[in-house]
C-alpha positions as CSV (number, residue, x, y, z in Angstrom):
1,X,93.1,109.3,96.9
2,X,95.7,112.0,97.1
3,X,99.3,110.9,98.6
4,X,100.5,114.2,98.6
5,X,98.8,115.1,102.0
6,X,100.4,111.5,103.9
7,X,103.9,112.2,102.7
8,X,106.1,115.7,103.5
9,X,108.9,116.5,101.4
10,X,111.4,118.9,102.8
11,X,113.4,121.4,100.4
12,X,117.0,120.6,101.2
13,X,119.3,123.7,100.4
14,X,122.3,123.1,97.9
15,X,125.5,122.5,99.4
16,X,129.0,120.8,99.3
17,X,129.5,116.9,100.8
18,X,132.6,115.2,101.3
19,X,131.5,111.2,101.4
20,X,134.3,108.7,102.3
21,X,134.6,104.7,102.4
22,X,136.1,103.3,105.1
23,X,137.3,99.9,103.0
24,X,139.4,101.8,100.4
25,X,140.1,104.9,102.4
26,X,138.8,107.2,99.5
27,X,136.8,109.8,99.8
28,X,135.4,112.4,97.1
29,X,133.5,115.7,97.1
30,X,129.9,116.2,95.8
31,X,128.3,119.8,95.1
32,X,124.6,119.8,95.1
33,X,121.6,121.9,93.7
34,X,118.4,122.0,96.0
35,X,116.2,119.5,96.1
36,X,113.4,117.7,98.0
37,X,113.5,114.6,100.2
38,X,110.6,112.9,102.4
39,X,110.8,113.9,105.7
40,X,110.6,110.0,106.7
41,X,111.1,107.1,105.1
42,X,108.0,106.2,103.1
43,X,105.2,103.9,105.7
44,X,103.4,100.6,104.9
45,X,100.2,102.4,104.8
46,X,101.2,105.1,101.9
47,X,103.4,101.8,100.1
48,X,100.1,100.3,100.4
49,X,98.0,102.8,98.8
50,X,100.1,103.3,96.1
51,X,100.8,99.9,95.1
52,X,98.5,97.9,96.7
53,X,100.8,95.5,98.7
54,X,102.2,95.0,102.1
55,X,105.6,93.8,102.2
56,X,106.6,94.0,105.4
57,X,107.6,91.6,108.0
58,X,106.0,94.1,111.0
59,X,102.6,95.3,110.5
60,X,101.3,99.1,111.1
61,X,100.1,102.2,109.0
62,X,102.6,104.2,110.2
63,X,105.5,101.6,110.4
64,X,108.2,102.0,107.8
65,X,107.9,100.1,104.7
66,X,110.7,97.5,105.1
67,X,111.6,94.1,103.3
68,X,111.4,96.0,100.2
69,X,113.8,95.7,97.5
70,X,115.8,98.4,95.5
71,X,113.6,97.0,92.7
72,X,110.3,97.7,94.5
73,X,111.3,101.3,95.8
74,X,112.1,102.0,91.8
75,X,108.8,101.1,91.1
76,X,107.4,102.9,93.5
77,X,109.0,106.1,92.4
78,X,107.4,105.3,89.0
79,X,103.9,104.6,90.5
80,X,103.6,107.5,92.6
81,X,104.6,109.9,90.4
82,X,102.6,108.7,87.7
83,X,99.7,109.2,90.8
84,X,100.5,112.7,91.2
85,X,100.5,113.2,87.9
86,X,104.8,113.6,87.3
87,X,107.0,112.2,84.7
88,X,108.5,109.2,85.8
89,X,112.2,109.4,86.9
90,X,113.0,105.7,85.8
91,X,112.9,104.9,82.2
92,X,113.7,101.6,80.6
93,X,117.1,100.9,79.0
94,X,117.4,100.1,75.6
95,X,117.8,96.5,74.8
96,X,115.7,95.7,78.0
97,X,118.9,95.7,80.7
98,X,118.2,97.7,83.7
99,X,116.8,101.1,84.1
100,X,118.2,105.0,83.2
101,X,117.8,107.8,85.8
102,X,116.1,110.8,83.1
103,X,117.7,113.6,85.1
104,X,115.3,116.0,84.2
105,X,112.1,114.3,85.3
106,X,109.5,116.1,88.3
107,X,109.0,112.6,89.1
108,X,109.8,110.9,92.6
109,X,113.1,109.3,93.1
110,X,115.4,107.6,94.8
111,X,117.7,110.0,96.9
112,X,121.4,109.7,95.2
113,X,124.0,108.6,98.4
114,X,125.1,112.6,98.4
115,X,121.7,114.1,99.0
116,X,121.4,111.3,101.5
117,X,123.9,111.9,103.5
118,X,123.8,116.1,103.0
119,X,120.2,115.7,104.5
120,X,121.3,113.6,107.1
121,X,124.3,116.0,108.2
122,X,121.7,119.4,108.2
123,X,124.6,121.7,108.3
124,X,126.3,120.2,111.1
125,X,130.2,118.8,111.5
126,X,129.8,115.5,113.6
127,X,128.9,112.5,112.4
128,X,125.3,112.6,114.2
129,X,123.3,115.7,114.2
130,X,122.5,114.8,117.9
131,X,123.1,112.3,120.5
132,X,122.2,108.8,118.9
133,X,119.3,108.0,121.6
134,X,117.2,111.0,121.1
135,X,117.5,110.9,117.1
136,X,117.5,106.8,116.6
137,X,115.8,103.9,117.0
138,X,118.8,101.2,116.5
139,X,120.0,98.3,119.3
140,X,120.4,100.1,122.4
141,X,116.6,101.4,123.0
142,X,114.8,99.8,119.6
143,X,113.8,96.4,121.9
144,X,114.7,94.8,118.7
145,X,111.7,96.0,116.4
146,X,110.9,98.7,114.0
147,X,109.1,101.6,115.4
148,X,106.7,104.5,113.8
149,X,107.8,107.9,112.4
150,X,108.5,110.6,113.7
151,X,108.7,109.3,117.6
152,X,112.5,110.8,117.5
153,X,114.4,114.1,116.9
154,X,114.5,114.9,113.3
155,X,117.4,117.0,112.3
156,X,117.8,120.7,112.0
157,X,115.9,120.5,108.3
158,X,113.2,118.8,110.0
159,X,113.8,115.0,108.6
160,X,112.8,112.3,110.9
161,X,115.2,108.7,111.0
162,X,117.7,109.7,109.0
163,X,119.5,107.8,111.5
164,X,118.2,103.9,113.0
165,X,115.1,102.5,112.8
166,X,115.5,101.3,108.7
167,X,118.4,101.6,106.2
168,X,117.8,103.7,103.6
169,X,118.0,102.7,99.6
170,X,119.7,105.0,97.9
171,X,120.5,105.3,94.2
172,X,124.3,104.8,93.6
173,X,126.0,101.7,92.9
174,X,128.3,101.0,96.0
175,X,131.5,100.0,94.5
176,X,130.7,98.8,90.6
177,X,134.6,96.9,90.1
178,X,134.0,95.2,93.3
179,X,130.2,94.6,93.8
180,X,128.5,94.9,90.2
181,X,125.3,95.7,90.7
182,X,125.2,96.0,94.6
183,X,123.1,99.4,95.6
184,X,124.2,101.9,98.5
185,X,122.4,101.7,102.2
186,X,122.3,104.6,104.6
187,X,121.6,105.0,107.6
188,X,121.3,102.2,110.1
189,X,118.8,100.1,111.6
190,X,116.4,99.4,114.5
191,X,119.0,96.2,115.0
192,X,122.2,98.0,114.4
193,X,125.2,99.1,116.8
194,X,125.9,102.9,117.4
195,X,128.8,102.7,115.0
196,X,126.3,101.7,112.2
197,X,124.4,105.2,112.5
198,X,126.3,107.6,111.7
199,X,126.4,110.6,109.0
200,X,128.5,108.7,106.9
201,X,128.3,104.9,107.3
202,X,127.8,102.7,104.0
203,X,126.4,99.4,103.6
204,X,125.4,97.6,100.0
205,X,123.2,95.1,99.5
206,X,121.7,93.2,96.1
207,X,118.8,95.2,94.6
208,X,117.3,92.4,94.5
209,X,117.3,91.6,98.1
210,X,114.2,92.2,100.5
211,X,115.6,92.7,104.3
212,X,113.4,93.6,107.6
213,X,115.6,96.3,108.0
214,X,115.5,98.3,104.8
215,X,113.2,100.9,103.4
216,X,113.3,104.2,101.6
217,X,112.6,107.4,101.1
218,X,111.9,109.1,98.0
219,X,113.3,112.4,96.9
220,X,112.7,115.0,93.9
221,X,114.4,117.1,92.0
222,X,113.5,121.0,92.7
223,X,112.7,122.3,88.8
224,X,114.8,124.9,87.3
């Protein structure tokens, strides 16, 4: 079985991005290295081949993996990389509590909530790289259900539903003083309004939680 042929990765060119929250009106600056990030969210049927299970609510090969949680796309990381033959990204922490990031890991990981949205943006200014119904799958023209990859616009870099169709785990912690644990969302979904998919729309959720509108995609870092 080889993944690698089921699954593009797109080399993303370093940059600056400017993220914001719209509950506390901050917003901070991130300067990124290049690195690489699937050019869709991962599918049931490569989630299937690496770990042997179907999750999802909706069922189809090409589908996006949804009612997954930020848990199961960790692990995911993990197996696939171990697949390919990679060093894990995700390590255990000492004592047992949580996981650590190893920065310097070829391994498959969860995009960080900067490389999200500097994908998403591709070099343009707006906060869509195109109108909304030839990029997205979200409320308006979804019919309510998830749809397979790559049936919309992908961005100038060439990734496919960075906007609609499933949210997006990412790495960061949303707002630790507020939230605790709570993980970042990007993105939108197939049931969201317009002013859910944009460039720079956040949403958190539990990493524990599973949700028939939330997936991933995986990302890697680009060796030096």
């Amino acid at each position: 079985m080889d993944t690698r042929v089921v699954y593009e990765m797109i080399t993303v060119p370093s940059g600056r991005v400017t993220l914001s929250d719209r509950r506390t009106r901050r917003s901070w600056s991130v300067e990124l290295s290049p690195y690489l990030l699937g050019s869709s969210p991962v599918t049931q049927a490569l989630y299937a081949r690496v770990t042997g299970e179907r999750p999802s609510t909706a069922d189809g090969d090409e589908l996006p993996v949804e009612g997954v949680s930020w848990w199961d796309a960790v692990r995911f990381c993990n197996a696939l990389s171990r697949h390919e033959g990679l060093t894990p990204a995700y390590l255990p922490r000492a004592g047992g509590e949580g996981i650590e990031w190893d920065t310097g890991a070829d391994g498959y990981r969860l995009p960080t909530e900067a490389e999200w949205e500097h994908g998403c943006r591709a070099g343009t200014p707006g906060p869509r790289y195109a109108p909304l119904d030839e990029i997205a799958w979200y409320r308006d023209d979804s019919r309510e259900r998830v749809h397979d990859m790559g049936g919309k616009r992908p961005d100038p870099w060439g990734l496919h539903d960075m906007l609609g169709n499933v949210w997006d785990w990412c790495w960061d912690l949303y707002d630790p003083e507020a939230y605790g644990t709570y993980r970042v969302l990007r993105g939108g979904g197939w049931f969201d309004e317009h002013w859910s998919c944009r460039a720079s729309a956040r949403r958190r959720s539990h990493p524990s939680h599973q949700v028939d509108d939330v997936g991933f995609r995986v990302a890697r870092s680009v060796p030096r």
